[in-house]
Short mmCIF file of the C-alpha atoms (twelve columns), coordinates in Angstrom:
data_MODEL
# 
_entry.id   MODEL 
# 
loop_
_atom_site.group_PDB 
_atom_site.id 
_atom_site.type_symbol 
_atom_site.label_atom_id 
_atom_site.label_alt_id 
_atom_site.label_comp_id 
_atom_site.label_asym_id 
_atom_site.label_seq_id 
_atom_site.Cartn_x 
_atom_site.Cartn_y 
_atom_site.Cartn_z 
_atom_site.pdbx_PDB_model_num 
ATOM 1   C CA . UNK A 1   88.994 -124.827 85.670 1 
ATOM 2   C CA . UNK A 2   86.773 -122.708 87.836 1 
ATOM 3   C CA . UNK A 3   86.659 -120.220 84.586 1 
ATOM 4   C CA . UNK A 4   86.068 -122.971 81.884 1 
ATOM 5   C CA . UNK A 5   82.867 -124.153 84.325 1 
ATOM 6   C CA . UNK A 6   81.283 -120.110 84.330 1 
ATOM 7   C CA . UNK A 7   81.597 -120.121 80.671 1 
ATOM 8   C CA . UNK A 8   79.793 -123.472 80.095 1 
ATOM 9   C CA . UNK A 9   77.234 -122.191 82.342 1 
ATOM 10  C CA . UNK A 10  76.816 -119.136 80.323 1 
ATOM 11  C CA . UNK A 11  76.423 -120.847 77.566 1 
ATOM 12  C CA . UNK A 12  73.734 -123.119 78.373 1 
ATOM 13  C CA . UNK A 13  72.113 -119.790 79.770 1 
ATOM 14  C CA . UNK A 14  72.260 -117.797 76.873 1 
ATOM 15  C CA . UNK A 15  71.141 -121.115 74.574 1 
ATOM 16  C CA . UNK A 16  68.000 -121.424 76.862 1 
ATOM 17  C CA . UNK A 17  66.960 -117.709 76.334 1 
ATOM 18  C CA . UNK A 18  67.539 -118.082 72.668 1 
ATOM 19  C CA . UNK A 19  64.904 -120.857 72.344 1 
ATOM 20  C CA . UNK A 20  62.847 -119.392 74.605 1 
ATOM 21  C CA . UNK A 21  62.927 -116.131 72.285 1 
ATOM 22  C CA . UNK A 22  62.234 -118.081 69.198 1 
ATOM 23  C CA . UNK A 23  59.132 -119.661 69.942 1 
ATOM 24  C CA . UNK A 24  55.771 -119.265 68.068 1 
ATOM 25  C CA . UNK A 25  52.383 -120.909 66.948 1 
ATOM 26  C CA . UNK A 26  52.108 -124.489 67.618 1 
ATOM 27  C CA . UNK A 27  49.529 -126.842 67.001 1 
ATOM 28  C CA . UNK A 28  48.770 -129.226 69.505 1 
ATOM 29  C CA . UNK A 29  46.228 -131.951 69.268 1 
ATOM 30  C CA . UNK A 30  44.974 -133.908 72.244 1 
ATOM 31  C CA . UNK A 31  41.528 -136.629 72.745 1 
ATOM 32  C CA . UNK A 32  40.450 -135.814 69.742 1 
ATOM 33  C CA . UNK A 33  40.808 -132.196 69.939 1 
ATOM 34  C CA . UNK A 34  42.739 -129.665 67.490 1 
ATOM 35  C CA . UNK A 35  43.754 -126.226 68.715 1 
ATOM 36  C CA . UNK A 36  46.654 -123.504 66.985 1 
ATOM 37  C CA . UNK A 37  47.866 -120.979 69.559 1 
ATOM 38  C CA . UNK A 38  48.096 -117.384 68.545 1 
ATOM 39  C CA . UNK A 39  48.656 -114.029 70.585 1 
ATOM 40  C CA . UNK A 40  44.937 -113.191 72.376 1 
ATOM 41  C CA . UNK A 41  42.995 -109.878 72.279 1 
ATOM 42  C CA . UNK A 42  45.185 -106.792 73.004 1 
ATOM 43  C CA . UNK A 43  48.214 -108.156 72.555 1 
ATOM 44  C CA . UNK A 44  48.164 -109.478 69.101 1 
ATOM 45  C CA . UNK A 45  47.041 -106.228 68.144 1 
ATOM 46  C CA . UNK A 46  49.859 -104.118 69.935 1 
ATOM 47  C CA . UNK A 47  52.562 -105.942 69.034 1 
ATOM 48  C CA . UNK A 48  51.707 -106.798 65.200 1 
ATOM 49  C CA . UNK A 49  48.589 -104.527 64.584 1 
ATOM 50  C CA . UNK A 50  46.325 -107.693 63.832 1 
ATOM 51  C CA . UNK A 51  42.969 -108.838 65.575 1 
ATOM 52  C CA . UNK A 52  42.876 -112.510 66.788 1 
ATOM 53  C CA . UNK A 53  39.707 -114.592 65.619 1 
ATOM 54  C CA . UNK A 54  38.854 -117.706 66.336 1 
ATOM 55  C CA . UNK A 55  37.443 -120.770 64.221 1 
ATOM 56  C CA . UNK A 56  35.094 -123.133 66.338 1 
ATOM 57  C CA . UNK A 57  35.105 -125.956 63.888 1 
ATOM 58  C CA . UNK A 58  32.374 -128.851 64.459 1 
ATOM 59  C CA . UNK A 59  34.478 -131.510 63.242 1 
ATOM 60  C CA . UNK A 60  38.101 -130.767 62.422 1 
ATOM 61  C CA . UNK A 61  38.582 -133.889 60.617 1 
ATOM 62  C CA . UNK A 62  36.177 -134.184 58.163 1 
ATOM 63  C CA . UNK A 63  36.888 -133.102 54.457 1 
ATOM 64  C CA . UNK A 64  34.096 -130.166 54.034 1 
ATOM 65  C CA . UNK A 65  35.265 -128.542 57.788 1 
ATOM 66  C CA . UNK A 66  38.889 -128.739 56.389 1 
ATOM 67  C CA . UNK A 67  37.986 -127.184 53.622 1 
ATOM 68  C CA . UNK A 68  35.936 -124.025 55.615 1 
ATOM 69  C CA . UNK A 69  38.990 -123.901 57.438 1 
ATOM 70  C CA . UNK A 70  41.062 -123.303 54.383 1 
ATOM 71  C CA . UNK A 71  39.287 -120.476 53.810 1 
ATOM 72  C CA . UNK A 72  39.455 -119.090 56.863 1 
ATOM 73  C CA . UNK A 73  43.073 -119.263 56.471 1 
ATOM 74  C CA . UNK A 74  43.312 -117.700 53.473 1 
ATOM 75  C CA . UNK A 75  40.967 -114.802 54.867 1 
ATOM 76  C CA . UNK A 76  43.154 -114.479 57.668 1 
ATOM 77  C CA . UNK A 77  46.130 -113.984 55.282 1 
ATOM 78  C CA . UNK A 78  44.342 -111.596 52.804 1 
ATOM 79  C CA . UNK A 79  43.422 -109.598 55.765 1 
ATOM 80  C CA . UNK A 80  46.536 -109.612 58.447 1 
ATOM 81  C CA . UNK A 81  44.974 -111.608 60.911 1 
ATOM 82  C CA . UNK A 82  45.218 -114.516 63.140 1 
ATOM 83  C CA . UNK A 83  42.970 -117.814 63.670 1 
ATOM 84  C CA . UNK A 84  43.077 -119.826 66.076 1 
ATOM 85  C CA . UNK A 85  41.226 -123.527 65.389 1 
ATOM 86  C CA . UNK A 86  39.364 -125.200 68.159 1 
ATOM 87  C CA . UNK A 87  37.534 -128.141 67.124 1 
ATOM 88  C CA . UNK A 88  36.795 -132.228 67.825 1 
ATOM 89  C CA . UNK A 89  37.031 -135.256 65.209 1 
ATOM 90  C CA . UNK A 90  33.176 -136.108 66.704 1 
ATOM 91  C CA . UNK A 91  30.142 -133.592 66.618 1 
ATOM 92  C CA . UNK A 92  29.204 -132.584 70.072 1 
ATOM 93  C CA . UNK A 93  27.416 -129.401 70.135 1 
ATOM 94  C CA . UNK A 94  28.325 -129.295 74.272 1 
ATOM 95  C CA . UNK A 95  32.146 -128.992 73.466 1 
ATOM 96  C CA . UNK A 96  31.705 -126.748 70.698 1 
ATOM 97  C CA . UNK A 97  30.045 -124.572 73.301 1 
ATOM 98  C CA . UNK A 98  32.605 -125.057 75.217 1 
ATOM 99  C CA . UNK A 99  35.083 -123.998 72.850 1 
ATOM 100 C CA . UNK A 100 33.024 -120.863 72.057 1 
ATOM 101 C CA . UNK A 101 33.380 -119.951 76.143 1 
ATOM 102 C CA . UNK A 102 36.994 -120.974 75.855 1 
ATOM 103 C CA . UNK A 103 36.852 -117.977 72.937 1 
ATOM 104 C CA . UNK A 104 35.551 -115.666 75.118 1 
ATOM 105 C CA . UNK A 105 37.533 -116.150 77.923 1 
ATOM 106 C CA . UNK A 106 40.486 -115.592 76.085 1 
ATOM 107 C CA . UNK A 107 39.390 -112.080 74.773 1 
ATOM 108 C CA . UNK A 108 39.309 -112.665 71.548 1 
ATOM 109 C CA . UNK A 109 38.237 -110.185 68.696 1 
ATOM 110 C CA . UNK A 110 36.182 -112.601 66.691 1 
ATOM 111 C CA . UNK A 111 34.545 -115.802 66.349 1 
ATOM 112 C CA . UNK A 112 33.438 -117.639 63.307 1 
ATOM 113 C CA . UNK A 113 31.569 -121.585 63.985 1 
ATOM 114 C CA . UNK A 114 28.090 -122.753 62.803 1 
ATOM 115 C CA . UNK A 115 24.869 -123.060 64.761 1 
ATOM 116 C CA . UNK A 116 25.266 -126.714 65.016 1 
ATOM 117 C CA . UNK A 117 22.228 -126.616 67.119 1 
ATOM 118 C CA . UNK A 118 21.018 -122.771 67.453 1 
ATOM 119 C CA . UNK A 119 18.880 -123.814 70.553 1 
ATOM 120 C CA . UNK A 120 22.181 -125.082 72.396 1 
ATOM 121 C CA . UNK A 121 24.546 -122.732 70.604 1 
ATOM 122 C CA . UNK A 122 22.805 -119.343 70.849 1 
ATOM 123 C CA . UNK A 123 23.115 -118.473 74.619 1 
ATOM 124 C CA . UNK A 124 26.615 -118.940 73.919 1 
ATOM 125 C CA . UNK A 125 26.915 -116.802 71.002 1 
ATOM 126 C CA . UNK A 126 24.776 -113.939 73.087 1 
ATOM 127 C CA . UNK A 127 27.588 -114.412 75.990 1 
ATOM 128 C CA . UNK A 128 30.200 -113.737 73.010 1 
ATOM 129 C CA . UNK A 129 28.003 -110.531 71.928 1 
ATOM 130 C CA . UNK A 130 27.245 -109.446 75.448 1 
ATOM 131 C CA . UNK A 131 30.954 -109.698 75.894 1 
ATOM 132 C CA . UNK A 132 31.912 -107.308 73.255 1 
ATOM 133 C CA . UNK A 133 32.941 -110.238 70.313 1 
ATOM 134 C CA . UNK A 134 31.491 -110.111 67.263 1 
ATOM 135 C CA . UNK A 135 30.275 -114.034 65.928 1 
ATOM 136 C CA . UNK A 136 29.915 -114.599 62.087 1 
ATOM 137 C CA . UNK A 137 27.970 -117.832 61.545 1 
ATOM 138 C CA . UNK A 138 28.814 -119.979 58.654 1 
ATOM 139 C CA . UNK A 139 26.849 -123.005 57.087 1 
ATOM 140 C CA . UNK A 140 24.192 -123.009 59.698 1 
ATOM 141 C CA . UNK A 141 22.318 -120.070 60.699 1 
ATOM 142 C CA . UNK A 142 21.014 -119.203 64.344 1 
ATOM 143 C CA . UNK A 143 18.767 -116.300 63.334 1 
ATOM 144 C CA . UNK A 144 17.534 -115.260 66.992 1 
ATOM 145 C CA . UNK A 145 21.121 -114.990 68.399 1 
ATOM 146 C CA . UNK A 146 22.664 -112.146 68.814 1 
ATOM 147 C CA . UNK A 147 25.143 -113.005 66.115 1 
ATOM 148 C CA . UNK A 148 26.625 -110.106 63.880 1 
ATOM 149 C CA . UNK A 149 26.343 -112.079 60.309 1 
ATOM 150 C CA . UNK A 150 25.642 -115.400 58.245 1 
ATOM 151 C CA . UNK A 151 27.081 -116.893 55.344 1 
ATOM 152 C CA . UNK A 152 26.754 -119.862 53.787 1 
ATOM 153 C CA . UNK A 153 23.694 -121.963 51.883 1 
ATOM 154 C CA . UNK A 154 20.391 -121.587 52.294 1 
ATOM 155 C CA . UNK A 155 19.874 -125.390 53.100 1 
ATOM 156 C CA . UNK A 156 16.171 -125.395 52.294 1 
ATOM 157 C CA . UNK A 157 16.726 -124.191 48.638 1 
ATOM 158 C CA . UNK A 158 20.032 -126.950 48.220 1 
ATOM 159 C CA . UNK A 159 17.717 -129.510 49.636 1 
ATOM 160 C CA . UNK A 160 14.813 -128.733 47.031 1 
ATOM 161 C CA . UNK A 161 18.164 -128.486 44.188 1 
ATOM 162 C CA . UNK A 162 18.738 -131.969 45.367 1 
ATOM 163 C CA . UNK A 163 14.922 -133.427 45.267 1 
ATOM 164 C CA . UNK A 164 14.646 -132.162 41.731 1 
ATOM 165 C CA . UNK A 165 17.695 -134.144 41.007 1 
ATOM 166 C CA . UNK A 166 15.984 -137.048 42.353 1 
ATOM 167 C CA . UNK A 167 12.990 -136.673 39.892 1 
ATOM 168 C CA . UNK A 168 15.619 -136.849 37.534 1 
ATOM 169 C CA . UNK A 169 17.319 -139.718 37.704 1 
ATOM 170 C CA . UNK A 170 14.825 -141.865 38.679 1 
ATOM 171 C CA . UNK A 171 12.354 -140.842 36.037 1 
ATOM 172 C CA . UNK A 172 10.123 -139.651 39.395 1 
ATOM 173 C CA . UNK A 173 9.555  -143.045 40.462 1 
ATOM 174 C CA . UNK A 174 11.741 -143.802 43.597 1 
ATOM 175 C CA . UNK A 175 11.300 -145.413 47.109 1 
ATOM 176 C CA . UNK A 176 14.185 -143.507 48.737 1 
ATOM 177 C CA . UNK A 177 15.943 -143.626 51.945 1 
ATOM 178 C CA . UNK A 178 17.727 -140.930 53.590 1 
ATOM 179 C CA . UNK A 179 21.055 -140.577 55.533 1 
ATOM 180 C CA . UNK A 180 21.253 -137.305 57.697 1 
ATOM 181 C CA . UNK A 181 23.923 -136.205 59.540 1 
ATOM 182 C CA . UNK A 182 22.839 -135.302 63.504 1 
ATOM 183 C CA . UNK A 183 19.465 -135.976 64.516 1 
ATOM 184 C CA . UNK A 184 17.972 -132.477 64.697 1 
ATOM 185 C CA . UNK A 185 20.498 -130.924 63.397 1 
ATOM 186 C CA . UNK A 186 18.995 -127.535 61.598 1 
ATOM 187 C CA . UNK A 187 21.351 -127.768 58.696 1 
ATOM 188 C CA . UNK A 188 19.969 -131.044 57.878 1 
ATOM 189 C CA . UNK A 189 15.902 -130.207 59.021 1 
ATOM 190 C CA . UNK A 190 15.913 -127.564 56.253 1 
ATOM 191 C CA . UNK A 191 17.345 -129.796 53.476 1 
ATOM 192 C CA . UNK A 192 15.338 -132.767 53.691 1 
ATOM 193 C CA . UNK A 193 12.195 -129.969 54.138 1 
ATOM 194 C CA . UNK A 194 13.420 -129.020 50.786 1 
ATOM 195 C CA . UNK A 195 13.465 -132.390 49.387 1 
ATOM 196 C CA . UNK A 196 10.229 -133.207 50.461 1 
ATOM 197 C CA . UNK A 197 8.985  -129.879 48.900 1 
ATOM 198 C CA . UNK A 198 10.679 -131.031 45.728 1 
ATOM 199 C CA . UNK A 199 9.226  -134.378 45.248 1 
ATOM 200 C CA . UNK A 200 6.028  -133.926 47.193 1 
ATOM 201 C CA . UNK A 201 3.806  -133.499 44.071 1 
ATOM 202 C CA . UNK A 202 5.623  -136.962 42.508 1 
ATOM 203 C CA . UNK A 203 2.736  -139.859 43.026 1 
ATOM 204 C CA . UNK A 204 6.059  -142.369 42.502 1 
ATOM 205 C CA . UNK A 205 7.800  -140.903 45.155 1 
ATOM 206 C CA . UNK A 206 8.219  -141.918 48.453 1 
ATOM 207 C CA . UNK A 207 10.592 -141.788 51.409 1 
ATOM 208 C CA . UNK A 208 10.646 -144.742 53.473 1 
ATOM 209 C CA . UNK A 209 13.060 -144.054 56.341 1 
ATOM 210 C CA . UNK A 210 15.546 -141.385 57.138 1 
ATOM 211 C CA . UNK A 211 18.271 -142.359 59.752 1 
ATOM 212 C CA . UNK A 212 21.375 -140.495 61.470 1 
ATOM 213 C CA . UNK A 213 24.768 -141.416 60.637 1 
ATOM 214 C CA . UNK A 214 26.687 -138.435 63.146 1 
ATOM 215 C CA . UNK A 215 28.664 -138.191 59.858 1 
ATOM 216 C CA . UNK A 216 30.655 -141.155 60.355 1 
ATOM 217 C CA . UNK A 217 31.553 -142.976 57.548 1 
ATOM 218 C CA . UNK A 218 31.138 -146.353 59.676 1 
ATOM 219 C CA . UNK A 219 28.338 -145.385 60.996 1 
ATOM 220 C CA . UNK A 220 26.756 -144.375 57.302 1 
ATOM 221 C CA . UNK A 221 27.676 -147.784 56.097 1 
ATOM 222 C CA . UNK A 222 25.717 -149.761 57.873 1 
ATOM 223 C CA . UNK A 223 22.703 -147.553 58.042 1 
ATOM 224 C CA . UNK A 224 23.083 -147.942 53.971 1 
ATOM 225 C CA . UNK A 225 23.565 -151.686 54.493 1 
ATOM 226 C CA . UNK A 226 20.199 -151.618 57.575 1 
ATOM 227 C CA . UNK A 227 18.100 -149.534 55.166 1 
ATOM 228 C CA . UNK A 228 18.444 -151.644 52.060 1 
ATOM 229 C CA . UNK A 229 18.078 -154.948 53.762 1 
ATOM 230 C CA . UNK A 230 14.756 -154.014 55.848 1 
ATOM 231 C CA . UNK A 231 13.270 -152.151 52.160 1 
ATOM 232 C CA . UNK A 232 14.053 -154.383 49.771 1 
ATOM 233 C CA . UNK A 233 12.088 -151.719 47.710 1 
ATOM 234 C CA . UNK A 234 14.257 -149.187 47.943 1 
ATOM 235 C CA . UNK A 235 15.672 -147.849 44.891 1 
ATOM 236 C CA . UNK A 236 17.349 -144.930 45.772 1 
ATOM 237 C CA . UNK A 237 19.308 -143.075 48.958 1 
ATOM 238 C CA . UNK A 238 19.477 -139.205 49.347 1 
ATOM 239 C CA . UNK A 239 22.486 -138.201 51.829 1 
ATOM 240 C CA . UNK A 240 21.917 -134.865 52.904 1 
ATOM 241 C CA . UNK A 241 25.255 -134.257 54.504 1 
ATOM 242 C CA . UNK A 242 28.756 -134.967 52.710 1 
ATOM 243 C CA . UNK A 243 28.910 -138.402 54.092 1 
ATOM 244 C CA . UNK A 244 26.028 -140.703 53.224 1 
ATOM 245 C CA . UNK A 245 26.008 -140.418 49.722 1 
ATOM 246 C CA . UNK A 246 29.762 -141.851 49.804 1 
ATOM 247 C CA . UNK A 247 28.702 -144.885 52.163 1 
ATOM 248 C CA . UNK A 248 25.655 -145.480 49.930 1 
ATOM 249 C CA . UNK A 249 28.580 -145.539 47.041 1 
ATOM 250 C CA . UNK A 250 30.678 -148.315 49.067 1 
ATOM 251 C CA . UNK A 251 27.726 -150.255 49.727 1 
ATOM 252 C CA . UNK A 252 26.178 -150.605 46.549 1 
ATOM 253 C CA . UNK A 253 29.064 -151.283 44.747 1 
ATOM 254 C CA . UNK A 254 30.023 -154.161 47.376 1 
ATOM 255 C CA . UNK A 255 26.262 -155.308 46.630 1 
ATOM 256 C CA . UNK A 256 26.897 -155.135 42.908 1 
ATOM 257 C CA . UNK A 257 23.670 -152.554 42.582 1 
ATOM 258 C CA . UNK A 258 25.265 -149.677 40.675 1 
ATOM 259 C CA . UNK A 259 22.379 -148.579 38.349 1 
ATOM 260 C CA . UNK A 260 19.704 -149.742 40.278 1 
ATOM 261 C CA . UNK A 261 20.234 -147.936 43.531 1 
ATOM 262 C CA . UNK A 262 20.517 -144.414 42.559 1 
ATOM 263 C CA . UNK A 263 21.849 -141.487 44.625 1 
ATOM 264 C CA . UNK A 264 22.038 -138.066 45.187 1 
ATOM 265 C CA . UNK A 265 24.096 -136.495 48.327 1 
ATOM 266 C CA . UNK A 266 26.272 -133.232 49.346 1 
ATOM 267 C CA . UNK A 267 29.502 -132.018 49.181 1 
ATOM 268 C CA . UNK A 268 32.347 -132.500 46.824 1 
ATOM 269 C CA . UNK A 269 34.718 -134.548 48.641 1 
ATOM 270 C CA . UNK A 270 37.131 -136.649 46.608 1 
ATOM 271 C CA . UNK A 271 35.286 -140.133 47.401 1 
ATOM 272 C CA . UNK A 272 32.152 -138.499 46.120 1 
ATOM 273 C CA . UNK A 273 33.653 -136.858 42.892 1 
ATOM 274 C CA . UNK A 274 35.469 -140.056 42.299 1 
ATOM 275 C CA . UNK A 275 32.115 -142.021 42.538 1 
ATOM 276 C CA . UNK A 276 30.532 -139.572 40.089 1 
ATOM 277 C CA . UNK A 277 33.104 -140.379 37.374 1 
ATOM 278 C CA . UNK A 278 32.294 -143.790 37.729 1 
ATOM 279 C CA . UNK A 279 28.800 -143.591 37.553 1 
ATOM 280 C CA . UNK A 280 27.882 -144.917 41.276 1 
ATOM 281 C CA . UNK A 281 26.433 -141.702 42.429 1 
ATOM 282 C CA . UNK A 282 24.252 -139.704 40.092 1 
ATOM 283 C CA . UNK A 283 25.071 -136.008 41.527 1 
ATOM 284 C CA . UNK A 284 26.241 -133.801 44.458 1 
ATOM 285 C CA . UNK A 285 24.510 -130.934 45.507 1 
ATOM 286 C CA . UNK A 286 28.265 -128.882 46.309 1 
ATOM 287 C CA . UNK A 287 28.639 -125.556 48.624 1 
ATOM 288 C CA . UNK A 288 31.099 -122.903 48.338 1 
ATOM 289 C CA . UNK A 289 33.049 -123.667 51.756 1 
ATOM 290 C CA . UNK A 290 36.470 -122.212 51.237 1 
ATOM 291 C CA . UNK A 291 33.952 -118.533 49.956 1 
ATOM 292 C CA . UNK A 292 32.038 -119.258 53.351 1 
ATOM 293 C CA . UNK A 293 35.570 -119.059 55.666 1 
ATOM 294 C CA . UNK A 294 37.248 -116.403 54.038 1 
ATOM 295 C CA . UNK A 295 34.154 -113.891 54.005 1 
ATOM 296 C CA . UNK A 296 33.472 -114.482 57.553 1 
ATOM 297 C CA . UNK A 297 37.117 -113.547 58.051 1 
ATOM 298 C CA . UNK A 298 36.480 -110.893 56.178 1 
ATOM 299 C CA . UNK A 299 33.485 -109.457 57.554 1 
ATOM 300 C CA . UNK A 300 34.834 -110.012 61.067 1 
ATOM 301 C CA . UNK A 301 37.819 -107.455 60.447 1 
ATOM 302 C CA . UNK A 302 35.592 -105.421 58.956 1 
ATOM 303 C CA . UNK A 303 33.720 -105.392 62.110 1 
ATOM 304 C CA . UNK A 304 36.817 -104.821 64.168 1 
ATOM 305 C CA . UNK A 305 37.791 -102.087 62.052 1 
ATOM 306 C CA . UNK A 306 34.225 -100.431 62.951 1 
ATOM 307 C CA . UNK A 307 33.271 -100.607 59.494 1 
ATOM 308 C CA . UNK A 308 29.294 -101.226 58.800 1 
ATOM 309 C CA . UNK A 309 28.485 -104.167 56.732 1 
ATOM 310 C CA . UNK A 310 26.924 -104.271 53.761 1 
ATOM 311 C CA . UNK A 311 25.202 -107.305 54.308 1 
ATOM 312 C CA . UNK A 312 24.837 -109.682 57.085 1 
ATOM 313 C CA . UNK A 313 22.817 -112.729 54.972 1 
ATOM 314 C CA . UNK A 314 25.068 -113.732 52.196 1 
ATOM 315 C CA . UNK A 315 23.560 -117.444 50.238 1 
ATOM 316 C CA . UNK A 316 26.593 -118.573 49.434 1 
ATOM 317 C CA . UNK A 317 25.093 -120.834 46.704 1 
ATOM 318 C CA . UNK A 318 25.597 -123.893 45.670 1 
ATOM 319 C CA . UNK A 319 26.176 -126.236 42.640 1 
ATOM 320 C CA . UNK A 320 24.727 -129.648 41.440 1 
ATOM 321 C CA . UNK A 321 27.265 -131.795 39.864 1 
ATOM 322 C CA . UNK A 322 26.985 -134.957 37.638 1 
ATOM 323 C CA . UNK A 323 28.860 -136.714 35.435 1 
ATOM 324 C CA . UNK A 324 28.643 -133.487 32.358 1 
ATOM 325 C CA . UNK A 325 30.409 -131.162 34.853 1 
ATOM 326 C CA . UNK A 326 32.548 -133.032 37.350 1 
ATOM 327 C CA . UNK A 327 35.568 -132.302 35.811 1 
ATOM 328 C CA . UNK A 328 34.819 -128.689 35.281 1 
ATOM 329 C CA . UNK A 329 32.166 -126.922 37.840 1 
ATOM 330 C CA . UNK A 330 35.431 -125.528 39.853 1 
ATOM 331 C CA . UNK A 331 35.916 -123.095 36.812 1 
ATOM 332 C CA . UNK A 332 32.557 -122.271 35.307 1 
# 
């Protein structure tokens, strides 16, 4: 009996240590918060000869993020690395600071995020340089840090893409409202400077209000809704993130306006194309996210590797879509 006991026991034993030995990257999420474990520092690199980045996302759920991430993935792949993904489903530029510390603690060899805010975000990309860890910005630029490399658009020159799309479509006659994305936000500042550039010159043209939607879809709504009840003169809506041209979709096809509001907005997610192909929004103004992840990847094993960089400003460009090209700008 006493024998069948010691060989149960020694089972369960040697069952424990096999799980324990077969564990690896999990993703855990938690308030709102996504994060993918993956060896730190040194010790990725001794045991599988890879460097450990990681990707500070601003907001992990939303369709253009998910679709930087992607890229970083696929740069971490093509380049026999690992990426860890920190992020929230809200913008807050004081946790994705504190996600960037969280980076640094940790040891990493990289960081890639965007300068949601370069005022609020810069000191901590300086403590990640000071610190020995090279930061690749994508998207949004923070110029003064002490940040290695950018890539993404240059937001003033997709902003003045999407005013000229404006004069357009509305024959340069418009009283237009505008849904940004944060209040201050740079990424957003240097688009709508472009669209003012754009139409400035247009006697027809005028912008009436711009409000902040945080990119939330509810929130977008009913500043759509807010907008066109207090100007019943508005005849079209300009969202310069990837979410108010979508709400400015629902809304005027609730309000059976299709036609006679006409839009122009960002980013190519599948609401937006699908709202193209129907005619409710005139045209996108669409980045190259996935090229935006995987380069930084790139550049930041480069970096690692102590290889100079060619460049450190890459314009990622960008591409207006309409109805002609919907089905097609992926390819061309």
């Amino acid at each position: 009996m006493i024998k069948k006991i010691m060989s149960l026991c020694l089972v369960t034993v040697l069952l424990a240590l096999a799980a324990v030995g077969c564990g690896g990257k999990t993703e855990t999420v938690d308030s709102g918060v996504q994060q993918k474990e993956a060896p730190q520092g040194n010790e990725a690199q001794e045991e599988k000869g890879e460097y450990n980045f990681t990707f500070v996302s601003p907001l992990v759920n939303h369709e253009y993020w998910m679709a930087v991430e992607e890229g970083v993935q696929q740069g971490a792949k093509e380049n026999g690395v690992n990426v860890n993904v920190l992020g929230d489903t809200k913008v807050d530029v004081d946790v994705m600071v504190k996600y960037i510390d969280t980076a640094i603690a940790s040891k990493v060899d990289g960081i890639v995020t965007m300068a949601l805010s370069p005022a609020a975000i810069g000191p901590a990309i300086d403590r990640a340089a000071d610190a020995g860890i090279p930061v690749v910005l994508v998207d949004t630029d923070a110029p003064d840090s002490k940040r290695e490399a950018y890539v993404g658009t240059s937001n003033y020159d997709a902003g003045y893409e999407a005013g000229t799309a404006m004069i357009n479509v509305t024959g340069g006659k418009a009283k237009i409202g505008i849904i940004r994305g944060t209040e201050g936000q740079e990424t957003d500042n240097d688009r709508i400077k472009g669209f003012q550039d754009a139409i400035k010159d247009q006697a027809d043209m005028e912008i009436l209000t711009t409000e902040a939607c945080n990119s939330d879809m509810l929130t977008a709504t009913q500043k759509a809704q807010d907008m066109l009840k207090a100007y019943p003169e508005m005849n079209a809506i300009f969202g310069s993130e990837g979410t108010g041209a979508v709400a400015a979709g629902k809304v005027i096809t609730e309000q059976n306006r299709v036609g006679e509001i006409r839009v122009i907005g960002f980013d190519d997610t599948a609401e937006c194309l699908d709202y193209i192909r129907d005619g409710v929004v005139d045209g996108t103004v669409v980045q190259k996210p996935n090229y935006m992840g995987a380069k930084a990847i790139e550049m930041l094993t480069q970096l690692n590797r102590g290889e100079a960089l060619e460049e450190t400003l890459i314009n990622s460009g960008v591409t207006l879509v309409t109805k002609d090209n919907v089905e097609s700008y992926k390819t061309e």
